[in-house]
Backbone and ligand atoms as CSV (ligand in chain L), in Angstrom:
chain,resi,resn,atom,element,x,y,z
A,1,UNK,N,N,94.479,117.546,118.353
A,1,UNK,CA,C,95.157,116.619,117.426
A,1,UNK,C,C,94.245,115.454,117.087
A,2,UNK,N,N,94.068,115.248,115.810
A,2,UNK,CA,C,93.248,114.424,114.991
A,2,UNK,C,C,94.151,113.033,114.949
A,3,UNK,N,N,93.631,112.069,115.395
A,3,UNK,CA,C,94.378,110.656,114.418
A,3,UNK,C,C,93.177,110.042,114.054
A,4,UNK,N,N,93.821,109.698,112.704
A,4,UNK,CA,C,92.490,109.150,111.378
A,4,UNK,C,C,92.906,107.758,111.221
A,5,UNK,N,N,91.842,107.075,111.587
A,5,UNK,CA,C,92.098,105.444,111.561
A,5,UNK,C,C,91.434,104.691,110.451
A,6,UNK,N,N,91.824,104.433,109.645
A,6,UNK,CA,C,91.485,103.824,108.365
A,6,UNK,C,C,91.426,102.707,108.115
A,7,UNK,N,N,90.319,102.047,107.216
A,7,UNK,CA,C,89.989,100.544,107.047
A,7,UNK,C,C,89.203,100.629,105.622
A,8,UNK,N,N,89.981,99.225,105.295
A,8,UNK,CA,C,89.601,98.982,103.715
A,8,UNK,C,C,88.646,97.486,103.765
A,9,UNK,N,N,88.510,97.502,102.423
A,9,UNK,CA,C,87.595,96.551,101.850
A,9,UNK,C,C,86.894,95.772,103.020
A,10,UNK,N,N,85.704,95.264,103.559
A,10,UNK,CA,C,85.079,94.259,103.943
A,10,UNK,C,C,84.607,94.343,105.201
A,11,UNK,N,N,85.937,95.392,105.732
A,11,UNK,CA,C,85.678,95.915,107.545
A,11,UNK,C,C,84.549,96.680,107.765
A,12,UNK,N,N,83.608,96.971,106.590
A,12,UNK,CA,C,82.265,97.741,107.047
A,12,UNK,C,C,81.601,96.039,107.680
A,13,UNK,N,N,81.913,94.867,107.364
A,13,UNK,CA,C,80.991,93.918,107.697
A,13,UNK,C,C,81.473,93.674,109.244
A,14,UNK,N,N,82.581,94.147,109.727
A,14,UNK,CA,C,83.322,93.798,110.969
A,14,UNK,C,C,82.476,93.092,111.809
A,15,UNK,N,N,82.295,91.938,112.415
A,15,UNK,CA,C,81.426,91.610,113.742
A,15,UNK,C,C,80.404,90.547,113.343
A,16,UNK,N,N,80.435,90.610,111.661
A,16,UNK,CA,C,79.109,90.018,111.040
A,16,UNK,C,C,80.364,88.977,109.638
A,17,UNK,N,N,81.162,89.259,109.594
A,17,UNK,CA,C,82.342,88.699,108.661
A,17,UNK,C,C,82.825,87.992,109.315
A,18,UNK,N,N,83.259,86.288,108.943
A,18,UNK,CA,C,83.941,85.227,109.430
A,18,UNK,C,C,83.964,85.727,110.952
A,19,UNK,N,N,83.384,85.353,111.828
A,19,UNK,CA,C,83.471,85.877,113.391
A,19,UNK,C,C,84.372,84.843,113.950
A,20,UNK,N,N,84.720,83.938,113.307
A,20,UNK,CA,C,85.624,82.914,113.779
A,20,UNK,C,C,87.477,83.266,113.583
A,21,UNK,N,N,87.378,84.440,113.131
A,21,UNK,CA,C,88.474,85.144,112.262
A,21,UNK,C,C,88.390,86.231,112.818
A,22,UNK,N,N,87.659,87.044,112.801
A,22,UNK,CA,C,87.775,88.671,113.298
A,22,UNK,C,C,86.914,88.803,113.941
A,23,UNK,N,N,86.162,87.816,115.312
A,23,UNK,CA,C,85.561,88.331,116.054
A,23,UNK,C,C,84.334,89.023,115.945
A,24,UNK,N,N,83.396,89.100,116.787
A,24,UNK,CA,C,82.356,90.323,116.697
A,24,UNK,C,C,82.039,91.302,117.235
A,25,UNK,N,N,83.232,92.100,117.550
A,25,UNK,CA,C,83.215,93.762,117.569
A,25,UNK,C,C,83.200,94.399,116.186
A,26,UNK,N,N,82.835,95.188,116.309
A,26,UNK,CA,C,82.005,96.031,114.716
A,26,UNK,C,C,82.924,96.794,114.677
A,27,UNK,N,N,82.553,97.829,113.580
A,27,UNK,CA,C,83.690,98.789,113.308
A,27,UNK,C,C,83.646,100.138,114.253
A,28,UNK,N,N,81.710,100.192,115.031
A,28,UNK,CA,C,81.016,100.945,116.013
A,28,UNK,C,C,82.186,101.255,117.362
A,29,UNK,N,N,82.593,99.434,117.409
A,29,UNK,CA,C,82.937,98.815,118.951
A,29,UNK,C,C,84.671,99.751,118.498
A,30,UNK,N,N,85.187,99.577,117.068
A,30,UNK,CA,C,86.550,100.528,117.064
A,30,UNK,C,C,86.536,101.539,117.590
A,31,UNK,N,N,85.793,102.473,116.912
A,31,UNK,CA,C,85.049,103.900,117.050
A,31,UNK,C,C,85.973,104.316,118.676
A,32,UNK,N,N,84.685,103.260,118.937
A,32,UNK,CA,C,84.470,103.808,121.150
A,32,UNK,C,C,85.479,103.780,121.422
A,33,UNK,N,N,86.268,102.150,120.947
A,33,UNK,CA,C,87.804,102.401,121.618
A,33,UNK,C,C,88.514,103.210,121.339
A,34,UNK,N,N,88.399,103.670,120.238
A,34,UNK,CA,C,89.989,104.389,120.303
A,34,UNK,C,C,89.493,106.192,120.456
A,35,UNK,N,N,88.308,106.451,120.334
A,35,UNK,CA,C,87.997,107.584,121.022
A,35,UNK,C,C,87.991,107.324,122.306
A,36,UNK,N,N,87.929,106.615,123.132
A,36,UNK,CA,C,87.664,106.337,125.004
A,36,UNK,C,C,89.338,106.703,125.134
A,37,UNK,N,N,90.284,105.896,124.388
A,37,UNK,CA,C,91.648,106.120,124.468
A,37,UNK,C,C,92.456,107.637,124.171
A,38,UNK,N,N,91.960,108.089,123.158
A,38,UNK,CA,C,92.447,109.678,122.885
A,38,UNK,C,C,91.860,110.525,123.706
A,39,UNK,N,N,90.386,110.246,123.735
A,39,UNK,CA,C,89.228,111.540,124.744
A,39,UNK,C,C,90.778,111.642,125.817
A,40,UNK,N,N,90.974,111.147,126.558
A,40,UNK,CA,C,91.952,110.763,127.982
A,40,UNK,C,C,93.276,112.117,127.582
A,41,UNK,N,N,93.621,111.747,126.585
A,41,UNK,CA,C,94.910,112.223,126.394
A,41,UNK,C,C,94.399,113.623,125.622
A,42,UNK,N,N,93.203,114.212,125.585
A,42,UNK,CA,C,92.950,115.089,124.521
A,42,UNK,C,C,93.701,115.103,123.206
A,43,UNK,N,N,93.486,113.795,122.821
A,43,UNK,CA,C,93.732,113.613,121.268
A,43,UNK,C,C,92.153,113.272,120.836
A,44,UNK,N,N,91.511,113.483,119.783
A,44,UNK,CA,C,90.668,112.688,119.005
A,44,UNK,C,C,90.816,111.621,117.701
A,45,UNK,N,N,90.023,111.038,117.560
A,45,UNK,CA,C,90.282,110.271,116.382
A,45,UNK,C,C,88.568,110.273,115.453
A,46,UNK,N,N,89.178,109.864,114.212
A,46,UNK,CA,C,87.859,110.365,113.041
A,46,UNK,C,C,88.216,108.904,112.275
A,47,UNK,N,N,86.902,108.538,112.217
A,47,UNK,CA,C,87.463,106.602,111.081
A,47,UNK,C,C,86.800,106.680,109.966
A,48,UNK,N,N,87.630,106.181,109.177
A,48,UNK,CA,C,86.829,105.994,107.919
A,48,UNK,C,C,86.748,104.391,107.455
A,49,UNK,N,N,86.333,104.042,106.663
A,49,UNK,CA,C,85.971,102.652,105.641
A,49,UNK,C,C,85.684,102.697,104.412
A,50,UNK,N,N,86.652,102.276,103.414
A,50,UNK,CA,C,85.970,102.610,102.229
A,50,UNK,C,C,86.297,100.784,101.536
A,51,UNK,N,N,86.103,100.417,100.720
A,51,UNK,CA,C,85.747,99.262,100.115
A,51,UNK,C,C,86.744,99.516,98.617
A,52,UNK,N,N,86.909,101.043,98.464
A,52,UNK,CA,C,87.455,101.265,97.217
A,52,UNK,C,C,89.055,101.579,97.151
A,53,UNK,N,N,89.831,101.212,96.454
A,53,UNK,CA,C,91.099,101.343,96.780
A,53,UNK,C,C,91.753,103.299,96.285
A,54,UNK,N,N,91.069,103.974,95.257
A,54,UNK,CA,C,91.093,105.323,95.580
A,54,UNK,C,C,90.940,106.135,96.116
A,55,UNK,N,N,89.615,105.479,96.774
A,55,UNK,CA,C,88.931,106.544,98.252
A,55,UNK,C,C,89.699,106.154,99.387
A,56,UNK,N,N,90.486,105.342,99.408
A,56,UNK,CA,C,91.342,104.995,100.561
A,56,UNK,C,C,92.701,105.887,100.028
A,57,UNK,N,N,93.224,105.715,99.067
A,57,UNK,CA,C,93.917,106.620,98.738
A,57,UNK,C,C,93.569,108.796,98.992
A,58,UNK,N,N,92.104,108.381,98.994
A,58,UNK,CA,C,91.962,109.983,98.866
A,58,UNK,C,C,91.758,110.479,100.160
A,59,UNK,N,N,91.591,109.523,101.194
A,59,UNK,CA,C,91.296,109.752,102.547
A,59,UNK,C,C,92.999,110.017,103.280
A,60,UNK,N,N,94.127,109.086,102.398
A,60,UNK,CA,C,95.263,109.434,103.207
A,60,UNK,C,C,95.763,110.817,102.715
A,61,UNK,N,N,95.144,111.443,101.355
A,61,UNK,CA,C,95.115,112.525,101.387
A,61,UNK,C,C,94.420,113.733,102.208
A,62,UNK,N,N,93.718,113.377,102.319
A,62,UNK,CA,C,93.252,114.444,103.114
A,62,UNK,C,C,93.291,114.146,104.689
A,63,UNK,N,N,93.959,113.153,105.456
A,63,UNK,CA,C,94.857,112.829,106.238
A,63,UNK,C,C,96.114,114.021,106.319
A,64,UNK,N,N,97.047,114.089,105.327
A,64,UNK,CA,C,97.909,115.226,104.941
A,64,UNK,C,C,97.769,116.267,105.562
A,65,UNK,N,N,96.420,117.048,105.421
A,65,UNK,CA,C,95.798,118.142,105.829
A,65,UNK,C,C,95.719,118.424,107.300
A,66,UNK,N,N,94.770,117.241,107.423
A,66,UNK,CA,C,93.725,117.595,108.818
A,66,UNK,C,C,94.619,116.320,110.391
A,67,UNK,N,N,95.101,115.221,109.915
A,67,UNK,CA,C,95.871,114.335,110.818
A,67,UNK,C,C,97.391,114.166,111.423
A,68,UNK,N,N,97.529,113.898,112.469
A,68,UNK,CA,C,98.708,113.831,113.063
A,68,UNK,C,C,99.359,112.481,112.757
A,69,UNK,N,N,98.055,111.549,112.860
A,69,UNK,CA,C,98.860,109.930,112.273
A,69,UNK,C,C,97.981,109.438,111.830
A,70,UNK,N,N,98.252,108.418,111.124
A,70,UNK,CA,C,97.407,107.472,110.471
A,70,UNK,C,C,97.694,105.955,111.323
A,71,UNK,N,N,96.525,105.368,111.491
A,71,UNK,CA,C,96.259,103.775,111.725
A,71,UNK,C,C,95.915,103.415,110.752
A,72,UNK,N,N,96.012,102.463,109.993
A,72,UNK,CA,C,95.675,101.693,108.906
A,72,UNK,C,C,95.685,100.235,108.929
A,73,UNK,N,N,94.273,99.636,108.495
A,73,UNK,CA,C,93.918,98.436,108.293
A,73,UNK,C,C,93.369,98.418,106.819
A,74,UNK,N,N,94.157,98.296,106.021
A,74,UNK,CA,C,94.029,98.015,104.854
A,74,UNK,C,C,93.048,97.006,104.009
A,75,UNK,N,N,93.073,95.941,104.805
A,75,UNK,CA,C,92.160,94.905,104.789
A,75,UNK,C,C,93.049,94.537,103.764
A,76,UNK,N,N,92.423,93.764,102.293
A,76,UNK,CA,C,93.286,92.768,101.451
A,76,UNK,C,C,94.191,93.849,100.792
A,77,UNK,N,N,93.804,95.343,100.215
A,77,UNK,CA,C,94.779,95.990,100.065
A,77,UNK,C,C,96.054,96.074,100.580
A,78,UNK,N,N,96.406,95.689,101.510
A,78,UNK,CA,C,97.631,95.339,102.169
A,78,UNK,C,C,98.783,95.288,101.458
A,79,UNK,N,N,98.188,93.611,100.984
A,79,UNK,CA,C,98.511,92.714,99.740
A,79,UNK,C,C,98.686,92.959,98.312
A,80,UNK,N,N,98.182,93.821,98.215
A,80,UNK,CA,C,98.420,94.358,96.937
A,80,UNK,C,C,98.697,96.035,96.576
A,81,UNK,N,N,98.651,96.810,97.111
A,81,UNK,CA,C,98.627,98.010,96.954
A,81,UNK,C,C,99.623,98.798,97.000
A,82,UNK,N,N,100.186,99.258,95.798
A,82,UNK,CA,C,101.170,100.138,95.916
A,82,UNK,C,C,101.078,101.518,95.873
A,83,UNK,N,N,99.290,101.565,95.577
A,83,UNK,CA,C,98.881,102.995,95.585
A,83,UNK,C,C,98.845,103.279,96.836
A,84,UNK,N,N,98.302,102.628,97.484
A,84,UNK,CA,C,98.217,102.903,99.530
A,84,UNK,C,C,99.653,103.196,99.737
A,85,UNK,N,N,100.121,102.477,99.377
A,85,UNK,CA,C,102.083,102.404,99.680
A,85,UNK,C,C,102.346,104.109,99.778
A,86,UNK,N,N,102.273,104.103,97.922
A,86,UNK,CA,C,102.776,105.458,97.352
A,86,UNK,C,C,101.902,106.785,98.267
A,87,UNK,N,N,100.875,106.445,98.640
A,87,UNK,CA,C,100.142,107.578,99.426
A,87,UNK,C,C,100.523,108.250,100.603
A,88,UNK,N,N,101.002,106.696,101.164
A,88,UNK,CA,C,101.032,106.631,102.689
A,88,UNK,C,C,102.287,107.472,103.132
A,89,UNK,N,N,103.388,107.190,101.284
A,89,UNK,CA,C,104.872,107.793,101.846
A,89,UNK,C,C,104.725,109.209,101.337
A,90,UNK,N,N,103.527,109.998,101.383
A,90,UNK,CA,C,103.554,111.279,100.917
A,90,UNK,C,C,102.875,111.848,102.497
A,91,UNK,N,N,102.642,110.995,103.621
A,91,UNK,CA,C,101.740,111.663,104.450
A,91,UNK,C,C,103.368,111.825,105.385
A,92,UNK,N,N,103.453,112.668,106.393
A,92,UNK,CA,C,104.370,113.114,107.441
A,92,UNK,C,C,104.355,112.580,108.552
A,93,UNK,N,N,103.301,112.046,109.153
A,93,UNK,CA,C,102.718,111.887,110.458
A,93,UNK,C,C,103.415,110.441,110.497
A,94,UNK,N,N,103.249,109.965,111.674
A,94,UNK,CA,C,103.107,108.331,111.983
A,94,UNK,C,C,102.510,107.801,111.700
A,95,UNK,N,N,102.707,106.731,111.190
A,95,UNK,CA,C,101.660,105.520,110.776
A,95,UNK,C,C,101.883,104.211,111.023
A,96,UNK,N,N,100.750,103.539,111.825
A,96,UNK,CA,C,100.701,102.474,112.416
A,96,UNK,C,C,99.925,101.442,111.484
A,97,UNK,N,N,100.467,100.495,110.896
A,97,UNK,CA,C,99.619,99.211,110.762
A,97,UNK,C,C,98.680,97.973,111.379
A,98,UNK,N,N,97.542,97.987,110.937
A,98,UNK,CA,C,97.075,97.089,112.065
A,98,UNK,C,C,96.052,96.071,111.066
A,99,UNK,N,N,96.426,94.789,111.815
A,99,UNK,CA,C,95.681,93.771,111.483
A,99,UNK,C,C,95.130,93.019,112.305
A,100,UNK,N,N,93.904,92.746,112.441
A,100,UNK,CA,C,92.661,92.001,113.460
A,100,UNK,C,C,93.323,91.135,113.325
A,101,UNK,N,N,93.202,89.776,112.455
A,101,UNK,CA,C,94.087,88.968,112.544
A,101,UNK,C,C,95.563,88.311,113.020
A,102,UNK,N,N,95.918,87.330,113.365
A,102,UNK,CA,C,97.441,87.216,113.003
A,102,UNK,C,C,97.449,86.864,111.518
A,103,UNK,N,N,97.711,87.880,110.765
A,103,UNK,CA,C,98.215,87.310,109.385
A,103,UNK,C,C,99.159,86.285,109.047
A,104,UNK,N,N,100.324,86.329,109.591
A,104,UNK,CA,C,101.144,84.962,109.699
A,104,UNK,C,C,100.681,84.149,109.687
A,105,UNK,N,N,99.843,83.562,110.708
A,105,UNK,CA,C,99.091,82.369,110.894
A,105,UNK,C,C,98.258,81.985,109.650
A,106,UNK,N,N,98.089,82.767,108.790
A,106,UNK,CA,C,96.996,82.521,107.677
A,106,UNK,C,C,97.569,81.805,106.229
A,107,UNK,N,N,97.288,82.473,105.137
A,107,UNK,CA,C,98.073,81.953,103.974
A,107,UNK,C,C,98.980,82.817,103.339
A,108,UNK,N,N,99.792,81.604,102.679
A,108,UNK,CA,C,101.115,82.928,102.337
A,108,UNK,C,C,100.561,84.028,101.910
A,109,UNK,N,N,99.916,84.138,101.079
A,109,UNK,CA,C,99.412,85.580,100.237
A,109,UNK,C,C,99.397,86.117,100.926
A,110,UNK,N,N,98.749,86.369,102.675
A,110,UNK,CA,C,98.678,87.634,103.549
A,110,UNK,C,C,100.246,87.614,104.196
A,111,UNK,N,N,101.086,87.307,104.009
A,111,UNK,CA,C,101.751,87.439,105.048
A,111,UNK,C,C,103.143,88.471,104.610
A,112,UNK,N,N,102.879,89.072,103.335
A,112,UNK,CA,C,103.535,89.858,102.953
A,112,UNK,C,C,102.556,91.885,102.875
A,113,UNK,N,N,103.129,92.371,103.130
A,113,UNK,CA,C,102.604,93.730,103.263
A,113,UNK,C,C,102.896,94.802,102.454
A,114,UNK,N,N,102.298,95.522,101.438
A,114,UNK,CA,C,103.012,96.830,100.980
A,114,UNK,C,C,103.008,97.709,102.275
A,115,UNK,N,N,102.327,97.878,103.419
A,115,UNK,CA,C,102.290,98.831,103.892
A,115,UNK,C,C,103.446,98.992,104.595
A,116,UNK,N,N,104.017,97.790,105.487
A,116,UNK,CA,C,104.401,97.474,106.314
A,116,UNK,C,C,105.861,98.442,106.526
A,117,UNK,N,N,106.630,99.063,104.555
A,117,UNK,CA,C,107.490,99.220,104.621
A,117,UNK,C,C,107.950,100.390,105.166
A,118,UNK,N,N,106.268,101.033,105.028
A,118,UNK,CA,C,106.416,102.573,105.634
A,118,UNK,C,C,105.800,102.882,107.091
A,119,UNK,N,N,105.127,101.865,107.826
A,119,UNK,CA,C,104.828,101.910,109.055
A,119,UNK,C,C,105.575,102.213,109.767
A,120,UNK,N,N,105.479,102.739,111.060
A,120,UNK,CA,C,106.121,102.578,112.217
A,120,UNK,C,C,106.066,101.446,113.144
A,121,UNK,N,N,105.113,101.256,113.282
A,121,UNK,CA,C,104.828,99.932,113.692
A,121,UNK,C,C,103.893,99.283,113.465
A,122,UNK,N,N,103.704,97.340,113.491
A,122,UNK,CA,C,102.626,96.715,112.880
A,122,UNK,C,C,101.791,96.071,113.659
A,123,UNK,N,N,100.947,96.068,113.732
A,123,UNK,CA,C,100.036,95.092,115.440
A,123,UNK,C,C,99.418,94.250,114.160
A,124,UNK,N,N,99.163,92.783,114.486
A,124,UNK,CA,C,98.396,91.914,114.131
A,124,UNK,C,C,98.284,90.746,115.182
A,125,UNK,N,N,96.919,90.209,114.839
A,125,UNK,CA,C,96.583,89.520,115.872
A,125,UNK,C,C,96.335,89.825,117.424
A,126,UNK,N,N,95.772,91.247,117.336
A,126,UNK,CA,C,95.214,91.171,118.672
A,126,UNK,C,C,93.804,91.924,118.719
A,127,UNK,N,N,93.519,91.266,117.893
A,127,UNK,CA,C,92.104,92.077,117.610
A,127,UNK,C,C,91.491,93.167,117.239
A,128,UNK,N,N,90.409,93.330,118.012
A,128,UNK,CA,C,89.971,95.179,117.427
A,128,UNK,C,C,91.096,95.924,118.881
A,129,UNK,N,N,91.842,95.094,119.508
A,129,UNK,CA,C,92.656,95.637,120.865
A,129,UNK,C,C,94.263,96.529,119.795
A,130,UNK,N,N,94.307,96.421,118.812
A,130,UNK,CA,C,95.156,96.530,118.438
A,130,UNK,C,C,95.048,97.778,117.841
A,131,UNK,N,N,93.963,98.302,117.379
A,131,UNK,CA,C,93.273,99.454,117.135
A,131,UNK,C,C,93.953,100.524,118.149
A,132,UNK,N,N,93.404,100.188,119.327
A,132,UNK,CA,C,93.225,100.830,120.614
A,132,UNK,C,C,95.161,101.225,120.778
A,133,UNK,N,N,95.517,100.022,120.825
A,133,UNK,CA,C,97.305,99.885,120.895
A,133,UNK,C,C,98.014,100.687,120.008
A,134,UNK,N,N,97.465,100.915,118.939
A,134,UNK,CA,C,97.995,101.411,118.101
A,134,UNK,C,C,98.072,103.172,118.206
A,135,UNK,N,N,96.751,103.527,118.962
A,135,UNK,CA,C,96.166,104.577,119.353
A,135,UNK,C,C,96.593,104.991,120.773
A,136,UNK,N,N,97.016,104.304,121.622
A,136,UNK,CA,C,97.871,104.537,123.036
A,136,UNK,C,C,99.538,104.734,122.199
A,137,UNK,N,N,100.287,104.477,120.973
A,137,UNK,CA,C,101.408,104.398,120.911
A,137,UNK,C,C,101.688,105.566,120.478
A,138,UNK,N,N,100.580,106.145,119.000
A,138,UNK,CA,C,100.432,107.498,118.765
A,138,UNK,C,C,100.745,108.562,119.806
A,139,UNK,N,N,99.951,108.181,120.830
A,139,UNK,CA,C,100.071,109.386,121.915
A,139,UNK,C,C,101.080,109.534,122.857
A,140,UNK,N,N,101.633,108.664,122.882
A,140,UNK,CA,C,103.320,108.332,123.346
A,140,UNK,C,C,104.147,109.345,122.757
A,141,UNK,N,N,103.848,109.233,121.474
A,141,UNK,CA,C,104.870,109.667,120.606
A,141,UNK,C,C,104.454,110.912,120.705
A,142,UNK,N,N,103.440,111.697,120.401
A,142,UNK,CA,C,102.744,113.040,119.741
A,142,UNK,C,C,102.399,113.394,121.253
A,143,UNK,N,N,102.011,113.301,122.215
A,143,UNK,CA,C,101.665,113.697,123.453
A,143,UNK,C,C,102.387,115.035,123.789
A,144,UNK,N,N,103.294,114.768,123.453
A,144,UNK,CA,C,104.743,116.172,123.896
A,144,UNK,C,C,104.814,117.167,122.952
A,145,UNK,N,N,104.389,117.100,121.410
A,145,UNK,CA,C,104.334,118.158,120.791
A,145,UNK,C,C,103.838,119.176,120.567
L,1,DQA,C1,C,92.957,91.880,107.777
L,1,DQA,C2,C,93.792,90.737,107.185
L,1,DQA,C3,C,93.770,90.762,105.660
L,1,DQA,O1,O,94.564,89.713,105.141
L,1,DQA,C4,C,92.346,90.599,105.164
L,1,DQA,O2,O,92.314,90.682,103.762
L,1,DQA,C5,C,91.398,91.553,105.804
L,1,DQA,C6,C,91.533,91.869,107.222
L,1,DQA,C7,C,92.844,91.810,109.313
L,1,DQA,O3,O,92.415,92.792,109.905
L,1,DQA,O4,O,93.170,90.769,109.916
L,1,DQA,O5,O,90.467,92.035,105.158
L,1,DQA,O6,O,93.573,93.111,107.434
């Protein structure tokens, strides 16, 4: 069982972007975690990053195919995207939202979500740990099937 953890716009800079904000674990330092976390449970996970809001769309497609759940860090797409939205409610699997940040804490503009409506659940503010959390909850759920 595949879970595909996804990240939009800016998170290729992860570690090297506002470090006062998102820290400096890379998108490398995701990777390890949340493969160190599935390897355990014989789940794997496969990440992507795209910057573009279709190729993020075309990745939750082919998510469809090949994944059991989706993690998603949208990055500012969040905020605006109803194509991620519309994608996300065509995939079957679970899907977890996750934000490095506490978005709350920030400005209004982030603190509203398209994704949020179709998540299962949302982690923000606990770092690249939330990744990982998000990836221990998956296997909670899917472990038994
Ligand atoms: C983010 C929060 C978003 O508001 C922002 O646009 C990002 C990263 C986070 O991980 O905290 O790019 O999703």
């Amino acid at each position: 069982k595949t879970i595909h953890i996804l990240n939009g716009p800016n998170l290729n800079l992860l570690g090297k972007r506002q470090p006062e904000i998102y820290g400096t674990d890379t998108l490398d330092d995701v990777r390890t975690l949340c493969a160190e976390i599935a390897h355990e449970a014989k789940f794997k996970v496969e990440l992507f990053q795209s910057n573009y809001e279709g190729a993020i769309v075309d990745q939750i497609h082919e998510a469809r195919e090949k994944a059991c759940a989706i993690v998603i860090n949208a990055g500012a797409y969040t905020h605006t995207s109803v194509a991620i939205l519309d994608a996300l409610n065509t995939f079957e699997g679970p899907v977890f939202e996750v934000h490095i940040s506490n978005v709350y804490k920030r400005e209004a503009f982030r603190h509203h979500s398209f994704i949020s409506g179709r998540a299962d659940g949302v982690l923000a503010g606990f770092g690249i740990e939330g990744y990982g959390l998000a990836v221990r909850r998956v296997i909670s759920l899917l472990a038994k099937d």
